[in-house]
Residue, then its C-alpha position, 0 to 999 in steps of 0.5 A: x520496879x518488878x524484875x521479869x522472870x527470864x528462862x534458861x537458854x536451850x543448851x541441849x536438843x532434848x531438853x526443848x519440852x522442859x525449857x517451854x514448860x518453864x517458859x510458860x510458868x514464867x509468863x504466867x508468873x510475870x503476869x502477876x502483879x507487883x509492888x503495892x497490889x501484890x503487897x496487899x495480897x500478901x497482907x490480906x492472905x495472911x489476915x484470912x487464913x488467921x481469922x476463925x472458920x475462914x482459915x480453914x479453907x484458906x490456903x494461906x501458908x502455901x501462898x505466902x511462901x510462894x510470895x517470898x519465891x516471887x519477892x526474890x524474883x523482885x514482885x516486891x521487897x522481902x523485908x515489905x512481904x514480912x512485914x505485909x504478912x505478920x500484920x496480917x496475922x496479927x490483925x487475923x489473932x486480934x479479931x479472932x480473940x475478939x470474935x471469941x471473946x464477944x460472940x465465942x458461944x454464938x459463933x461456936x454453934x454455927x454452922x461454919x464450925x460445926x462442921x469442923x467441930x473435932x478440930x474446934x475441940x482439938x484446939x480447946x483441949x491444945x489450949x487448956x494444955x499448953x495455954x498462952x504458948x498455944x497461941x504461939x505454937x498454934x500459928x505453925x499447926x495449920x489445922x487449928x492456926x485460926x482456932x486457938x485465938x478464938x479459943x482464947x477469947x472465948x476462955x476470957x484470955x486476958x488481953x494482954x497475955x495474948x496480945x505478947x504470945x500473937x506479936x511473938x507468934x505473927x513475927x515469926x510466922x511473917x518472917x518464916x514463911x516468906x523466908x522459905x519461898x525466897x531460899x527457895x528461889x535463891x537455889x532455884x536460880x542456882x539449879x540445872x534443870x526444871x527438874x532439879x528444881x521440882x526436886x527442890x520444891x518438893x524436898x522444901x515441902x518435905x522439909x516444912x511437912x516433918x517440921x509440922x508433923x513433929x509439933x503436931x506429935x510433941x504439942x497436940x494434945x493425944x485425948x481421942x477429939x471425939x469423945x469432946x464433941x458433947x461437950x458445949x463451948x467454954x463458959 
């Protein structure tokens, strides 16, 4: 059974305004559904954001790392919200690989993609340079997360290899980021102020952004993505 977010007790006068304020989150958190419904969320969030045009414009990784904030407020186990999210991932790569490997010229030319045609050919020039490890190291760069599997299929991959890199890649992506939301929420509960824990989520997302802009430096690839944009899709 989901667990009911309490707020603090008013300990000083002047801290009235910010303990209302964290009363209102936490009804508007409660409000939210748990077990089965949230589990399928979470499932259906990570499958999204892994699909090919669709992860562009999904906000994924934010959501699932406020699913394992909500898990540790007891929406639903931490061990089921990995579990709900690595298969979720894992669904998205395989359909994604699909999608390039059956229809990867088609799709390659639409309007979806095009425009987002430098991001499409950074992706390909990420995965000709580092090749199955792409898939792996590709899930933690969010620009190009549901690219590199239809790039993939669209260079004929063979299957096997990259079905080994997307269940490593969707593990760990399923572990990791759930994981920080339910840190996250074991030292909120141990904090002082609403402010302290602002400070706490914003030195989480520092955290996550440094960590994703040192794989960016070390693994995407540095040609200048413009000067690909004549070229047509892999053969």
């Amino acid at each position: 059974m989901a667990q009911t977010l309490q707020p603090r007790a008013l300990t000083k006068a002047g801290s009235f305004k910010e303990n209302h304020l964290e009363q209102w989150l936490l009804e508007t958190f409660n409000q939210l559904p748990g077990g089965m419904i949230f589990i399928l969320a979470v499932f259906v969030v990570a499958f999204l954001e892994a699909l090919v045009g669709i992860g562009l414009i999904m906000p994924g990784s934010v959501l699932t790392v406020f699913s394992g904030w909500l898990a540790f407020h007891g929406k639903a186990s931490i061990s089921v919200i990995m579990t709900a999210a690595a298969l979720g991932a894992l669904l998205g790569d395989l359909i994604s690989y699909w999608l390039g490997a059956r229809f990867g010229a088609h799709l390659w030319n639409s309007r979806l993609l095009k425009k987002h045609e430098g991001l499409l050919r950074l992706a390909e020039l990420f995965f000709f340079e580092h090749g199955g490890k792409s898939v792996l190291l590709g899930r933690f760069l969010g620009p190009i997360r549901g690219l590199v599997p239809f790039v993939a299929g669209a260079s004929q991959m063979r299957p096997s290899v990259f079905s080994c890199y997307a269940v490593i890649s969707g593990i760990l992506w399923g572990i990791s980021y759930p994981g920080i939301g339910y840190l996250g929420g074991t030292s909120w509960q141990q904090a002082e102020t609403l402010a302290g824990r602002l400070g706490l989520l914003l030195a989480l997302a520092v955290v996550v952004f440094l960590l994703v802009a040192w794989l960016r430096h070390k693994f995407l690839p540095r040609q200048d993505v413009r000067r690909a944009r004549h070229d047509g899709p892999p053969s």
